[in-house]
C-alpha positions in Angstrom: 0.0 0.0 0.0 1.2 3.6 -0.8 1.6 5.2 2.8 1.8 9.1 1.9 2.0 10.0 5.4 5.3 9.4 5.4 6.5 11.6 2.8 6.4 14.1 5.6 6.0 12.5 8.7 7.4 9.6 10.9 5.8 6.1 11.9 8.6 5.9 14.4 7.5 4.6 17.9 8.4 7.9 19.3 5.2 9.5 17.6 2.9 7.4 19.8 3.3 9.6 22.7 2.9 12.9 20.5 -0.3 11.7 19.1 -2.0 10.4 22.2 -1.2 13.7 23.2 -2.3 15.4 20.6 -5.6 13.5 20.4 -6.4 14.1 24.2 -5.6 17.9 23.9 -7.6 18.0 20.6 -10.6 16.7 22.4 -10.5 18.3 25.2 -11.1 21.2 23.5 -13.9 20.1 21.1 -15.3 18.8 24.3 -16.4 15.6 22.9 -15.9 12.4 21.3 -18.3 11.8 19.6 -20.9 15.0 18.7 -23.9 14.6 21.0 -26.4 14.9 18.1 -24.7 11.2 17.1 -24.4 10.0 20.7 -27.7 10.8 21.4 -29.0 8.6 18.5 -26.8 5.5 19.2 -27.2 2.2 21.0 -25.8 1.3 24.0 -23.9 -1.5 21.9 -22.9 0.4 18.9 -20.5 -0.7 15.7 -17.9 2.3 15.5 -15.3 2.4 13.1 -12.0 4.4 14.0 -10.4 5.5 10.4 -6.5 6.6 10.3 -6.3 5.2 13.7 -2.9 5.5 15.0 -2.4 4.6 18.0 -6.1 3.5 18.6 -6.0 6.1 21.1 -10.3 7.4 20.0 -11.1 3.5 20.3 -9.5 3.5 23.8 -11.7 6.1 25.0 -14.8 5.4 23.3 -14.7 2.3 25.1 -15.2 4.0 28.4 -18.3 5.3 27.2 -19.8 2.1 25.1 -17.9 -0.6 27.1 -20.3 -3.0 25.4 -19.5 -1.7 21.6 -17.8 -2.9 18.6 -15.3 -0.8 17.8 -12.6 -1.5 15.1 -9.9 0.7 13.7 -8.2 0.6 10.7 -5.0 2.5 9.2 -2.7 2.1 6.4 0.3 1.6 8.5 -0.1 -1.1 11.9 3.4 0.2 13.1 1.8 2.1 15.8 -0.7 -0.5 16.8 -0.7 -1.2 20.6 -1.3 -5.2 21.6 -2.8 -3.8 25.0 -6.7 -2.9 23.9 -9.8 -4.4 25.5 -11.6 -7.5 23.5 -14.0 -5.7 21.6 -11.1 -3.4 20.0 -9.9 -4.6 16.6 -7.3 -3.2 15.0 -6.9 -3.5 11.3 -5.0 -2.9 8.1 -7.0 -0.8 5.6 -6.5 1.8 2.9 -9.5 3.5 2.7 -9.0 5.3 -0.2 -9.5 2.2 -2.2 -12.6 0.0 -2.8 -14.1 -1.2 0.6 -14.1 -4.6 0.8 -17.9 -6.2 0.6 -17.4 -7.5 4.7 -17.4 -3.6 5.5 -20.2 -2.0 3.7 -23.0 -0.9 5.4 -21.8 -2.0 8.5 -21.5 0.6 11.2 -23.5 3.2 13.1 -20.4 5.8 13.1 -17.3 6.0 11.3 -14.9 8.4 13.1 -12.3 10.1 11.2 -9.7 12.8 12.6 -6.4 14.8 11.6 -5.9 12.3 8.3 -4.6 15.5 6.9 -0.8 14.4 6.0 -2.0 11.8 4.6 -4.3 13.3 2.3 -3.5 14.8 -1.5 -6.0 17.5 -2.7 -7.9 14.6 -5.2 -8.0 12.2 -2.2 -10.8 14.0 -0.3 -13.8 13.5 -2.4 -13.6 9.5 -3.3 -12.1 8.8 0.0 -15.8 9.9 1.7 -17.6 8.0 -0.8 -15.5 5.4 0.9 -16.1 5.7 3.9 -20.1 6.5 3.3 -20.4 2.9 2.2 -19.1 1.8 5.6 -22.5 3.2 6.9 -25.6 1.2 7.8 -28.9 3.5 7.3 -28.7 5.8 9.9 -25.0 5.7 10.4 -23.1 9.2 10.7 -19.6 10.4 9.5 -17.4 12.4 12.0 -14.6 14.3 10.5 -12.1 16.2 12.6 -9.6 18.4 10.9 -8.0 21.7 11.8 -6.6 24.7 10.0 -3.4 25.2 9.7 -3.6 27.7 6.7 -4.7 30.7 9.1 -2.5 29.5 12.4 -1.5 32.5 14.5 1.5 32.5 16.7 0.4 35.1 19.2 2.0 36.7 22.6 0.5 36.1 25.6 2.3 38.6 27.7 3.4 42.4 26.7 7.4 40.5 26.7 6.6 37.8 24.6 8.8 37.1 21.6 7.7 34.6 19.1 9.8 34.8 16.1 11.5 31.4 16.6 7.8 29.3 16.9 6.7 31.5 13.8 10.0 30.6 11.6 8.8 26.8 12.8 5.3 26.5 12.2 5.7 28.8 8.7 8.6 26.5 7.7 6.3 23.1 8.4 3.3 25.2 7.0 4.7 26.3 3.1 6.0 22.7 2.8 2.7 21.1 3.9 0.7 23.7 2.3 -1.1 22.1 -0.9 -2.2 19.5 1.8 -3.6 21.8 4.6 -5.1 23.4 1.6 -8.0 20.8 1.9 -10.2 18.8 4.4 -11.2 21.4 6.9 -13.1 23.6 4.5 -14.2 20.8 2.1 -15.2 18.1 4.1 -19.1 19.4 4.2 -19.3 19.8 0.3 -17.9 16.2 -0.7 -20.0 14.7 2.5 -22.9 16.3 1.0 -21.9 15.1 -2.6 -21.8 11.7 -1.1 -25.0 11.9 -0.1 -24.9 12.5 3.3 -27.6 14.2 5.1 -28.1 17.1 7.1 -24.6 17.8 7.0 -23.3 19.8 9.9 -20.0 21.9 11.1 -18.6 22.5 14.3 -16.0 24.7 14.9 -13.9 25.6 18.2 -10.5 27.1 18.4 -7.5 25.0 19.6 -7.5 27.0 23.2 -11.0 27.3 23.5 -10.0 25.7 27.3 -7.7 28.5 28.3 -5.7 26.5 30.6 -5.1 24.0 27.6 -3.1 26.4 26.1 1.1 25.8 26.9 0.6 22.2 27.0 -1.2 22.7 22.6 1.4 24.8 21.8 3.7 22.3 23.0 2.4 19.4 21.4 2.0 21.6 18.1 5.8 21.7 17.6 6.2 18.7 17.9 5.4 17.6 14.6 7.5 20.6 12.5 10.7 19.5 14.8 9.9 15.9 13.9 9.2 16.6 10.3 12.7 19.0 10.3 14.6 15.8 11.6 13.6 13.6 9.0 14.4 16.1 6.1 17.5 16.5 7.7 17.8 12.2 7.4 16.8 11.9 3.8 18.9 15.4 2.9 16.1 16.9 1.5 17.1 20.5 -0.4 17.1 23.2 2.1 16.9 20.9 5.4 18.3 22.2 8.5 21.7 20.7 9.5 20.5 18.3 12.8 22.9 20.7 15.1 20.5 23.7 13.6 17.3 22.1 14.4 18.3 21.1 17.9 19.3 25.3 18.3 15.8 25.8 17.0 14.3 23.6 19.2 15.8 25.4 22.4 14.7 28.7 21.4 11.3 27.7 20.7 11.0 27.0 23.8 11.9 29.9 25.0 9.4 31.8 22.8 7.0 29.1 24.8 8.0 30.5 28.4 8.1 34.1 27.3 4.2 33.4 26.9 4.0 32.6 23.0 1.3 30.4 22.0 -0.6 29.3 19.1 -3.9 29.2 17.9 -6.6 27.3 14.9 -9.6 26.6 14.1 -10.6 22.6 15.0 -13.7 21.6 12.6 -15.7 18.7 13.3 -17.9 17.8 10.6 -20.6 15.2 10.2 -23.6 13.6 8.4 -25.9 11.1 8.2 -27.0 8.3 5.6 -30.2 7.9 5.6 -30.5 5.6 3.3 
């Protein structure tokens, strides 16, 4: 399978922490899991599938809340599948972006996707969500979560703050990435809608919407950039930081961090039902 998440971005063991993180921060500040106009409608035993899951971390959570569910998650990638997972978790190989195998069609009350982003080319969106439409029993709902990075602001939190260092960082990570952050976010209700999805909603919340979330987001948020730095620097990619550079860089973003600098974007969650 072509995995084109790692044109840009590790499968190392070392990301596992990042993006439990990342998922945990994420939906604290969303403030859900799942949006309560779908839990509202679902069974206490529902069929969830977890798309682009990762680490499984969504699957591990949702389980607290529908301990008697079937919940399965597939990637492209199982190198950062954990063995530890209760017995309804499944975790499985799939690249959604091809046909879904017959097993799988209208199969599940939700199919939860979230931050597939770098994974994502700009003519991967719209077939992808027919995809994952024909997952769907009648009834079922698509969640999408994606954020955007187009319009990130590195802001200053006190009247001292510096944050030309975090800016260089995320605007470096942000032109290379661009044509992919491009799309998803603000696309996601038109080809859901093209899908045939109904009553096709948006919710939107910015990445501090919990104030004391904030240090800990901005923290996690450069992570990736440094990550993605490192392994340009590995494959001596044109215009890559030496690996002694990107370490200095490191350092003083964090001290842009405690001078008060931190960032902010726009999380979109986005769903819809089939009704049919």
């Amino acid at each position: 399978m072509e995995d084109s998440y790692t044109d840009n971005m590790t499968r190392h063991v070392s990301e596992v922490q990042r993006l439990n993180q990342q998922f945990d921060l994420m939906t604290e500040n969303i403030g859900y899991l799942l949006h309560p106009t779908i839990a509202t409608s679902l069974p206490k035993d529902p069929i969830i599938a977890d798309v682009a899951t990762g680490t499984g971390r969504f699957l591990l959570r949702i389980h607290e809340l529908y301990p008697d569910a079937r919940l399965d998650g597939f990637d492209i990638s199982a190198a950062l599948f954990t063995n530890d997972v209760p017995g309804n978790v499944k975790l499985n190989v799939l690249d959604v972006k091809k046909p879904i195998p017959d097993e799988l069609k209208g199969l599940y009350d939700v199919v939860h996707v979230r931050m597939l982003v770098a994974g994502m080319l700009p003519d991967d969106w719209a077939p992808t969500i027919v995809n994952l439409s024909q997952m769907l029993r009648p009834g079922g709902f698509l969640q999408w979560t994606e954020c955007d990075f187009i319009t990130l602001k590195y802001l200053r939190g006190r009247v001292d703050s510096h944050v030309d260092k975090i800016g260089y960082l995320g605007q470096t990570f942000g032109t290379a990435l661009r044509e992919r952050f491009l799309h998803g976010w603000n696309t996601l209700p038109t080809y859901m809608q093209a899908a045939g999805l109904q009553a096709v909603s948006r919710d939107t919340v910015s990445s501090d919407r919990i104030p004391e979330s904030r240090e800990m987001t901005t923290r996690s948020s450069i992570l990736a950039p440094l990550a993605w730095m490192e392994l340009m620097a590995e494959r001596n990619a044109p215009g890559a930081l030496a690996s002694d550079d990107i370490n200095q860089l490191a350092v003083d973003v964090d001290e842009d961090i405690k001078s008060g600098a931190y960032v902010r974007y726009d999380i979109h969650t986005v769903y819809g039902r089939k009704l049919q």
